[in-house]
N, C-alpha and C positions, 0 to 999 in steps of 0.2 A: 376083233370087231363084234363078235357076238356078246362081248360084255358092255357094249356099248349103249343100247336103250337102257340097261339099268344105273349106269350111271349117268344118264342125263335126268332119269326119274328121280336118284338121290338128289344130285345136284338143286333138284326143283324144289326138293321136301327142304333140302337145307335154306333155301332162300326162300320158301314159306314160313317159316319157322322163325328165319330172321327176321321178318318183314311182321309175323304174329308177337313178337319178341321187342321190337322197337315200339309196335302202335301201344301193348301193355306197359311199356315204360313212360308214352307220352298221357295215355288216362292216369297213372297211379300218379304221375309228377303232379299233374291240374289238381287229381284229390288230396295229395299230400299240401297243396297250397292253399286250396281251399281250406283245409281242416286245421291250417296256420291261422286263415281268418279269422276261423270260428271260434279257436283258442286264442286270440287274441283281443277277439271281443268280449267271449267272457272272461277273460282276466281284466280288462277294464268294468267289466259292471261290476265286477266282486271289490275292485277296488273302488266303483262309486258308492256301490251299498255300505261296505263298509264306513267310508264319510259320512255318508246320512248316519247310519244307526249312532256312531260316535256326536254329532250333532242335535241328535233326536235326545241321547242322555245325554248331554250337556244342556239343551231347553226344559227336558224336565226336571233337572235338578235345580234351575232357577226359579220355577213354578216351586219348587217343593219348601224352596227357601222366605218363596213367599209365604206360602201356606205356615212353617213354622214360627216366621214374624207375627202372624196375626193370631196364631196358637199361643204363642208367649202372651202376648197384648193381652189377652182374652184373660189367659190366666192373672194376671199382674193385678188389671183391674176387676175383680173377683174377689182376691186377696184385699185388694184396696177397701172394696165395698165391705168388706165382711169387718175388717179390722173398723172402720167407721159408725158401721151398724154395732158393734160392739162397742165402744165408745160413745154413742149417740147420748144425746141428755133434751128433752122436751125445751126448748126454747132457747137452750143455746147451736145442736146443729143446725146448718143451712140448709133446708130439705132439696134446695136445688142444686147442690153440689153432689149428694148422695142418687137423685135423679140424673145428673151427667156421666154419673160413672154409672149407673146402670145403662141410660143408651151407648154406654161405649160397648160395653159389655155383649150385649144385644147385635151392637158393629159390628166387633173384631168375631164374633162367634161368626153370622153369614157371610164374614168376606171370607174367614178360616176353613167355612164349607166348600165356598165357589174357589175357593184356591188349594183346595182338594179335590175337588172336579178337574180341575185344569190338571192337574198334576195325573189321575186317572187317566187320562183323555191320552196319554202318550204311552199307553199302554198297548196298547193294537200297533202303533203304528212302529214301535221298536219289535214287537214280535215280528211284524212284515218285514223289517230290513231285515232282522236275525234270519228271517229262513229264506228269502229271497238270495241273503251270500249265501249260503249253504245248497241252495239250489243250480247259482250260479258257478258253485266251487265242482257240482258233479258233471254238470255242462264241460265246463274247463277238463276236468277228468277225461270224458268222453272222448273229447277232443287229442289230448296226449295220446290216449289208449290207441287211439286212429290213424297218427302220426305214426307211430313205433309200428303197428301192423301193416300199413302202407310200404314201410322204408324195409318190412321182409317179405311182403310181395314182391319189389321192385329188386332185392335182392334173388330171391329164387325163382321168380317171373313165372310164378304164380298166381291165377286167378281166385284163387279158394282166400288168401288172405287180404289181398285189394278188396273181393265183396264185402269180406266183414268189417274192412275201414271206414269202407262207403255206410254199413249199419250203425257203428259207430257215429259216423258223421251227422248220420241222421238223425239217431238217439242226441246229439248235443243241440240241434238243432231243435226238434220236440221241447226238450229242456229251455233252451233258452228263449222260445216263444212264449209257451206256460208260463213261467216267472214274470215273465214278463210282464203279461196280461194280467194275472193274479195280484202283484204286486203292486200294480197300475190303480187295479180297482181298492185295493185294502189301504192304501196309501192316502188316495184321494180322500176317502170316506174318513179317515182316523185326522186326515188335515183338516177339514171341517170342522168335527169335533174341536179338535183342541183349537181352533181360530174361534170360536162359537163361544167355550167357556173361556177362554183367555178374556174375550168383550164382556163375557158377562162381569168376571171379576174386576175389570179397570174401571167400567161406566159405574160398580156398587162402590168403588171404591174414590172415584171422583163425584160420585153424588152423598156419600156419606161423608165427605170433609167438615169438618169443625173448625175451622181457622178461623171466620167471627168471633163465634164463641170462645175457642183459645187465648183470640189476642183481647176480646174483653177483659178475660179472666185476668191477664198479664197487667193490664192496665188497672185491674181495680187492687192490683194485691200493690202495687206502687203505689198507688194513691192512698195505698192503708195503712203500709211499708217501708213505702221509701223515703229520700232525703227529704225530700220535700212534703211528707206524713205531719197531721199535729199531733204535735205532744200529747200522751197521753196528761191528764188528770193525776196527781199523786193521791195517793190514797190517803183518808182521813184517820189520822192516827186514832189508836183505842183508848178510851177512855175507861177508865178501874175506878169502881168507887172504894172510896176509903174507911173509914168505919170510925172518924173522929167521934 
């Protein structure tokens, strides 16, 4: 009977122990699920950003397509003019044909620039997605790291490595606000831009049309030309004198 208070004093410690031992398994469970959230929210941004950026270079590569249509044009009609001007003769060029290739010239050069603006213009905002995954990818990290240190606290029932899950958690959390906001603002400001010079180049590019002038040109080379053209004039044959 004398070892009797000490074993009711163990018995106590054993069922403090157990009872310190359940309640660390029921926090470490909630952080191990939480830090599921948080890893699985940023695997879904990593996997939105990535769409964006992949779409960001697919729009600027349409921009750039343009910009090389009107680089060619530029150059074509350049060549055109040059070849013309070298051929020219005082009274037989039409000096208003050699003036239409010059304001083409003149065209495709500023649409050439504004669609090299446009094609810049997605330069910021492909950086932004690029480091927004990569920000969202150490989030993600964060989160794994959390997970795995959680699942050997709840194994050793330990508190030393459940705190450092919950820092981890936190760390991915910090992470994935920052990007957030960061990317929020670099994002909006780089869509402006390229919405801004995209207008500029379509409105230069519907207010510089020539189709009047085109479809005159078409019309007078038929009437000069075609089936329904007169005949030229034969030419008057040469006369040689003779030396009777």
């Amino acid at each position: 009977m004398a070892h009797a208070p000490e074993t009711l004093e163990h018995a106590h410690h054993i069922a403090h122990g157990g009872h310190e031992g359940g309640r660390l398994a029921m926090v470490v469970g909630i952080t191990m699920a939480t830090l599921g959230v948080l890893l699985a929210f940023a695997s879904a941004k990593v996997g939105g950003e990535r769409t964006e950026l992949i779409q960001a270079l697919v729009d600027q590569t349409f921009a750039h397509a343009q910009f090389q249509a009107q680089d060619v044009k530029h150059r074509v009609a350049v060549l055109s003019l040059q070849n013309l001007h070298a051929e020219a003769e005082v009274g037989r060029t039409n000096p208003k044909d050699m003036l239409q290739i010059v304001n083409s010239i003149e065209r495709y050069e500023k649409e050439a620039t504004a669609a090299n603006t446009w094609v810049d213009a997605y330069d910021q905002l492909i950086k932004a997605f690029a480091e927004s995954q990569e920000h969202y990818e150490r989030a993600q990290l964060a989160a794994e790291f959390g997970i795995v240190i959680a699942s050997i606290a709840l194994l050793l029932k330990r508190k030393a490595p459940w705190i450092a899950s919950l820092g981890l958690g936190g760390l991915a959390i910090v992470l994935l606000v920052m990007t957030y906001m960061e990317t929020r603002h670099e994002t909006h400001e780089a869509e402006e831009k390229i919405e801004s010079s995209e207008h500029i180049y379509e409105a230069m590019r519907e207010a510089d049309k020539t189709t009047d002038v085109d479809h005159a040109l078409v019309e007078d080379v038929k009437r000069s030309y075609g089936a329904g053209a007169p005949t030229p004039a034969p030419a008057a044959p040469a006369h040689g004198g003779s030396g009777d």
